[in-house]
N, C-alpha and C positions, 0 to 999 in steps of 0.2 A: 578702714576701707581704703582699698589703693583700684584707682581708676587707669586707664589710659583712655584721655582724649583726642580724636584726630579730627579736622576737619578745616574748613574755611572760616577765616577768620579777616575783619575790617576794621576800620575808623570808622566811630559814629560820631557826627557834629550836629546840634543842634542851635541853629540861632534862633532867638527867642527878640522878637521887637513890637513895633507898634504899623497898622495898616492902618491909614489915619485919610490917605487920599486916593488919587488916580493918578497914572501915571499920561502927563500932556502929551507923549510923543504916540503911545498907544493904549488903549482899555484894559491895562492892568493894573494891581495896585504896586504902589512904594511902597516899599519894606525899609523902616530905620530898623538895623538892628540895637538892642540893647542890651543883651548879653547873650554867652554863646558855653556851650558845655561840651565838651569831647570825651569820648569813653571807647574800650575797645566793646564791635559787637560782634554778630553772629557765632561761633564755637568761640570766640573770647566772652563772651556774656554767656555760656557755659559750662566754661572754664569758672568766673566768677560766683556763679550762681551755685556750682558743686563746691566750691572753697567755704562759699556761705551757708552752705549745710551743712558745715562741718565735715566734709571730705578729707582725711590726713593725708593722702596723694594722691595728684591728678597732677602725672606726665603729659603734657600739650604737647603735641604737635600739627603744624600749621602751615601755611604757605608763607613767604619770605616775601612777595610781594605787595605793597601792600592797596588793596580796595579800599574805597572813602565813599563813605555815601552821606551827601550832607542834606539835613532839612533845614526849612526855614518854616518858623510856624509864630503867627500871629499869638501875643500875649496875651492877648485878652480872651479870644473864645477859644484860644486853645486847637486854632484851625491849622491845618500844615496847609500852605501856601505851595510848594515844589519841592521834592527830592530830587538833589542832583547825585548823579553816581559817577565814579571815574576808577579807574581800570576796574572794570567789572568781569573781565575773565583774567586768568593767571595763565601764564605758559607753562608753570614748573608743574606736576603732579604729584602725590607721594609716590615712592618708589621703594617697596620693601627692601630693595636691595644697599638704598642709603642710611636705613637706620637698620642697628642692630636691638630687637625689643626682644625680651625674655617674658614671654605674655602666662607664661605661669606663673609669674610676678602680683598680676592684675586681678580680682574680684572680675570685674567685667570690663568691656573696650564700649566707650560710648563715640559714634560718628555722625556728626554734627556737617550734614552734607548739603549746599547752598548752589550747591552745582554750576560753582564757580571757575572749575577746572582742576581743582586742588583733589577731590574725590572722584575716582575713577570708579566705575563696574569691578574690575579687575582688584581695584584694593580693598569695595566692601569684599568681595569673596574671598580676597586674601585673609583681611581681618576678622572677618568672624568664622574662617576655618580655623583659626587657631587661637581664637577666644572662648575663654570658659562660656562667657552671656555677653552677648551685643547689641546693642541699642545703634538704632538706627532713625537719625530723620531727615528726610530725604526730599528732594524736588526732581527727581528721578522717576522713571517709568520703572514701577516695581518687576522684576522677571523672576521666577525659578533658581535660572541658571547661574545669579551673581546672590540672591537671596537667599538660595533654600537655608544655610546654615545659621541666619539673624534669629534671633529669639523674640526682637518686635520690633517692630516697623512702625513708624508715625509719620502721619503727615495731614495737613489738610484738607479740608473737604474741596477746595479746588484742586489738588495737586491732585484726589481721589477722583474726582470727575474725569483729568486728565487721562489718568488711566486708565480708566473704564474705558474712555472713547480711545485709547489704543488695545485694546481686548482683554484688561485682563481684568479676573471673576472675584467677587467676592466671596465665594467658596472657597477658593484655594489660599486664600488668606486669614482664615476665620479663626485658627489660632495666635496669628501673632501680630497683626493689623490691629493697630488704633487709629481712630479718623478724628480729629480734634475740628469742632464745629463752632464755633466762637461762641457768641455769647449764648449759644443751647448746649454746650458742655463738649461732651465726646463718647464715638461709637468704641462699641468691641462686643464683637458675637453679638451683633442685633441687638443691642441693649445699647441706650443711651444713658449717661450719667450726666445727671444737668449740673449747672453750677448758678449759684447767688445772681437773681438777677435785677437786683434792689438797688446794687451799688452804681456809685458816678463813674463811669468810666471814662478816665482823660486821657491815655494813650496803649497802645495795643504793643507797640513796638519793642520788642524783644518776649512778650510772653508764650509764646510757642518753646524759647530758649528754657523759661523757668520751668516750664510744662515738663519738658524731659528730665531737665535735673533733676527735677523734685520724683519724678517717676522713678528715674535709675535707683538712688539711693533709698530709697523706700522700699522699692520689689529686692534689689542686694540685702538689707536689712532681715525684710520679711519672708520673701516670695512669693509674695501675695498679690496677685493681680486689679480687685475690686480696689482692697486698698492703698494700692499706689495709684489708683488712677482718681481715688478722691482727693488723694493727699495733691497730688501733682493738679488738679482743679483748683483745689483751695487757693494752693498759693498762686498759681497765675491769675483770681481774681484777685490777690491784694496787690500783685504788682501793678494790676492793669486802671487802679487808682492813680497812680501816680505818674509824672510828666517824664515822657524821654524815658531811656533803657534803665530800669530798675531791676536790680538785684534781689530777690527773697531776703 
């Protein structure tokens, strides 16, 4: 299977310490940290996650600048204390005209869109006019006009609300719209698919990422919609066991 991945891509830091007091100067707590993890995330943790599925290639392409979003989370209850972020928009865009892509090359183009600045309107509709199957997940107002050509579209049930309350219909997306609902699963065509809801869930952070991976390479496999979207359930409840951006 050979992919092209395009999208927004960061530093993830995690400091991991003890909240033990109050801070005298104001009513916050002190954070000792005591140890700290860095990973790349957003389209870099689905760049990872399709490598970890045994993807044979997945061309990345990314923005050059680089976003850091860092947490601080309490070691014991496993509480995030603050995300800090820094440069949270990019100036540069993709610009079909700087890479040269042979997308007859690719199975499918998966776009991993954070709407950081790096994904334009203009280059989904570029990219999935000349992609075989494209995957899209997006924090975008979905439209027609830069959409019609994507083969599915994801996103969450907030980022869904969003667009409802700018007009657009669930009707007109009813073939290729997934709505991912956290721990009640995920819509498509009025049908919900629930997921495992027994398990401890210690962090949520990057499983939307594993969601699509495990979708892409499932439906390229099969074609099968039902079952890529259990498959792509499953595994983002086992990542969502575990602390900080995990991988399938």
């Amino acid at each position: 299977m050979n992919l092209l991945l395009v999208g927004d891509s960061c530093k993830d830091i995690f400091h991991y310490g003890k909240c033990d007091r109050i801070c005298p100067e104001a009513p916050v707590p002190v954070f000792v940290n005591t140890r700290t993890v860095e990973n790349v995330g957003m389209a870099g943790n689905v760049y990872n996650n399709l490598k970890s599925l045994g993807v044979e290639t997945v061309d990345f392409i990314y923005n050059n600048e680089q976003i850091t979003k860092t947490r601080y989370i309490d070691e014991k209850s496993n509480q995030m204390i603050i995300r800090v972020d820094e440069n949270d928009k990019v100036n540069t865009s993709f610009d079909r005209l700087n890479f040269s892509v042979d997308y007859k090359n690719y199975d499918a183009t998966v776009i991993s869109d954070y709407n950081k600045g790096f994904i334009t309107y203009k280059s989904i509709k570029h990219l999935s006019n000349n992609s075989k199957l494209t995957f899209v997940d997006t924090k975008k107002i979905i439209n027609k006009e830069y959409f019609s050509d994507v083969t599915f579209v994801k996103i969450n049930q907030v980022e869904w609300e969003f667009c409802k309350a700018n007009g657009v219909n669930l009707e007109d997306w009813e073939e290729n719209l997934i709505i991912t609902l956290g721990s009640r699963g995920c819509k498509y065509k009025d049908v919900i698919y629930p997921v495992d809801t027994s398990i401890e869930v210690r962090d949520v952070s990057g499983a939307g990422d594993t969601w699509l991976s495990s979708f892409v390479v499932n439906f390229v496999k099969t074609n099968r919609v039902e079952e890529s979207i259990k498959y792509a359930n499953k595994n983002a409840t086992i990542v969502v066991q575990k602390k900080g951006v995990s991988v399938i």
